[in-house]
C-alpha positions, 0 to 999 in steps of 0.5 A: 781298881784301888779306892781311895776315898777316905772313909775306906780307912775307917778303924771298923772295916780294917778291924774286920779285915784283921779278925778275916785275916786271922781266922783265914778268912775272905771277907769284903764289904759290899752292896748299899755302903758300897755305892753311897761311898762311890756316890759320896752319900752318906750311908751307916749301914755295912754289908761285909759278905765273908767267904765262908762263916759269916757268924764266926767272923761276927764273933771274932769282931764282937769279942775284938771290940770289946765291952759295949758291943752286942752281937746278934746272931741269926742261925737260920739266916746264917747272918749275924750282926754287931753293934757298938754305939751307932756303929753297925755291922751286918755279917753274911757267909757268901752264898748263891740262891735258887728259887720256886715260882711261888715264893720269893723266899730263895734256897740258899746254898753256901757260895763263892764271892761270884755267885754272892755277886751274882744274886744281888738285885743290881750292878750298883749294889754288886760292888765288893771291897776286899777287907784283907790285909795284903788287898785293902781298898780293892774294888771288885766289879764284875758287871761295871757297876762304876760305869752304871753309876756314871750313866745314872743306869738301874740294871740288873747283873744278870737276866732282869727276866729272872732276877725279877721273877725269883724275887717280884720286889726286886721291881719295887726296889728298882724304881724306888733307886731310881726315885732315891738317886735319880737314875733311870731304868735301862730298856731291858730292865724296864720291859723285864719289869712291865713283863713280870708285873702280875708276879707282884701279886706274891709279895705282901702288902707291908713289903710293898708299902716299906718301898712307897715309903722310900719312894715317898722320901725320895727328894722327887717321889714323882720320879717313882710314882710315874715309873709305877704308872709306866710299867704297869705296876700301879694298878696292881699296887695302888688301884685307887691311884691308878683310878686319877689317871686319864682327861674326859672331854664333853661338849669339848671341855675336858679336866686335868689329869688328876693323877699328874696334878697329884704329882706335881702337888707331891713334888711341890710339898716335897720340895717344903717338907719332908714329913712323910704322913703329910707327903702321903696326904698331898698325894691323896688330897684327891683320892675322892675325885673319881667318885665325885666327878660330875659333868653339870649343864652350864658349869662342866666338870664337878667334883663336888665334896671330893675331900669328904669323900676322899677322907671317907675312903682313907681308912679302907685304903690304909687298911689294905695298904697295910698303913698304920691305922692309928693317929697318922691316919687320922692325920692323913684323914683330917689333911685331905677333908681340910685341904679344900677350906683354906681355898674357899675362905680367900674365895669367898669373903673371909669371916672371922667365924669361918677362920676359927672354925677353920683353927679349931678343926686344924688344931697344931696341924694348921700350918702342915694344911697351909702348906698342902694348899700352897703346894695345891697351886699347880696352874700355869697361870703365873697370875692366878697363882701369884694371887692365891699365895697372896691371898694365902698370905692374907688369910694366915695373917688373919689367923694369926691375928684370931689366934692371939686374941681369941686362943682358938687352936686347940681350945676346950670350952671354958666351962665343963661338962661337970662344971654344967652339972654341978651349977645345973644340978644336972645329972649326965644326960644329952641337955649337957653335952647340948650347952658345952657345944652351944658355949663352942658355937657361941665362941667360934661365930664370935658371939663370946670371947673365949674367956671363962665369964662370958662363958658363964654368963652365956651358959645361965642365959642359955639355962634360962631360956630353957627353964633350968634355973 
């Protein structure tokens, strides 16, 4: 089968053709480019598998292109890469690969384009293009990826019992494909991954996470989620996730599936934005819920403080996921202790004090927390949720409103801490700490604008009623 498609004709493949054919070598691109090229996605990465020295055809390319082109050369990997501007290719000797049961890591061994075929994850990603003059633009095929992709199939080129025992992430990047492309797992290959889940023990946490990521970009991350819960591998990769699963009834009332309200939740937000630490929060919004439930005589289910605690448990969680426990955390963080305010203001009756409160926490990240409350909603009632955005509506008006006139969001009290020491002759101590959070609390309930006057004449009341002036 000859491509056609235009992109094969990029200057940069035939170069790479040329220099193979000079140096008598076979060379073809192959794997992720491959495919998005079939699937017309856009792809920037380029494989080309060389049947014998990847690195010196790495060379020739480098030093065809001339000046401007970096070369990196990985001796021990036997792979080199060339980079010029934002065109990037990666160079690999083919190569078959064997392995012992207690590592991913393969003994790799040079090869045929076969048997570099052969070691590939999935038939989707064992596509080959011949680079060579006298066969440009030939698609080789040897396990009908083409027809997968037309059927939306994951499958493995060869036994997905073994391709999944030598290498356990190979189970993680099946479902994050099927998240990203919106294909699905053919049987064999679903049972092969719910029979070797125990083997995911031996991969690390960072490589595990590089997958959720991917998943958590996914345009419905749902998709790889509920084929983590599936097969078996969520309680082993996510065990607090895993824990949101399942409905208790008592005295015949029941509570939703917390874990499939989770993913609604995340598909909702996923549909809005494509942050990835605000994905992230949506899909930990309820983390707390297992640890809070309660069943109350007269009421029902509880789950009462549930985004304080799931804000408590965050930063255990991110440092065992291997997650960045830096200002994304406590981004994560404040989403998910937040996430319950902007519901209980349009509950109850909205107060100008309760909405800069709500502004000063939130800070620049408001409009990300109105936004994992809009995408919150999930009930089927088409009334009840048309009424919650339209109180949402409400509510961001009045902030709207608040803002302008008072200047909340992010704000620093008008005076400060030195400022006090010096009007006081204070030295540092508690006493003033205690008015700069009084002159915060004096704005925030609204008893003072937040303006600088006020502010002033606020802190010498305060000064005189505890005998400092």
């Amino acid at each position: 089968m000859l491509i056609q498609d235009p992109k094969i004709q990029d200057p940069i493949l035939h170069l790479v053709g040329e220099e193979a054919d000079k140096l008598n070598l076979e060379c073809y691109v192959i794997g992720g480019w491959v495919r998005d090229l079939l699937l017309h996605r856009d792809s920037k990465d380029i494989d080309v598998v060389v049947v014998g020295s990847g690195i010196t055809l790495a060379e020739a390319v480098a030093k065809r292109l001339g000046k401007g082109a970096h070369l990196s050369v990985f001796k021990t990997y036997g792979t080199a890469q060339v980079k010029r501007g934002e065109v990037e290719v990666e160079f690999v000797g083919a190569r078959r690969e064997s392995y012992q049961h207690d590592s991913r890591n393969p003994i790799v061994e040079d090869g045929t384009l076969e048997e570099d075929q052969n070691r590939r994850d999935f038939t989707i990603n064992a596509l080959a293009i011949c680079l060579n003059a006298n066969r440009y633009g030939e698609l080789l095929d040897p396990f009908d990826g083409v027809h997968d992709m037309e059927e939306c199939t994951i499958r493995t080129p060869l036994d997905p019992a073994i391709t999944f025992s030598d290498d356990p992430l190979r189970m993680m990047r099946a479902i994050r494909f099927a998240s990203q492309l919106g294909f699905c797992l053919d049987n064999e290959t679903f049972d092969a991954i719910a029979r070797n889940k125990e083997r995911m023990h031996i991969i690390t946490k960072e490589r595990i996470v590089d997958e959720l990521n991917k998943i958590m970009l996914s345009r419905r991350p749902s998709v790889g989620w509920l084929l983590l819960d599936k097969t078996g591998l969520l309680p082993i990769i996510f065990p607090e996730l895993a824990a949101l699963k399942g409905v208790e009834t008592k005295e015949g009332r029941g509570h939703k599936d917390v874990f499939l309200h989770t993913l609604r939740v995340l598909d909702n937000l996923s549909e809005k934005s494509d942050n990835l630490w605000l994905r992230w929060a949506a899909l930990l919004h309820d983390i707390g819920k297992p640890r809070s439930k309660a069943w109350e005589d007269g009421v029902g289910w509880t789950f009462r403080n549930h985004n304080y605690l799931g804000a408590r448990m965050l930063p255990k969680i991110f440092k065992h996921m291997k997650l960045p426990q830096n200002e994304k955390m406590d981004y994560v963080i404040k989403m998910v202790d937040l996430h319950m305010r902007p519901i209980n203001l349009i509950e109850d009756t909205v107060t100008d004090s309760a909405v800069r409160r709500l502004l000063f926490e939130a800070g620049d990240d408001i409009e990300d927390l109105m936004m994992l409350c809009d995408a919150d909603i999930t009930s089927r009632n088409e009334q009840k949720v048309e009424r919650y955005h339209r109180n949402y509506e409400i509510l961001r008006q009045k902030m709207v409103d608040l803002e302008e006139r008072d200047r909340i969001r992010n704000f620093q009290p008008p005076v400060k801490g030195e400022e006090i020491m010096q009007l006081l002759h204070l030295e540092p101590c508690a006493l003033v700490g205690e008015l700069k959070s009084a002159i915060k609390e004096a704005i925030l309930d609204g008893a003072i604008h937040n303006d600088y006057n006020e502010a002033l004449a606020y802190l010498y009341k305060l000064a005189k009623e505890k005998g400092l002036v």
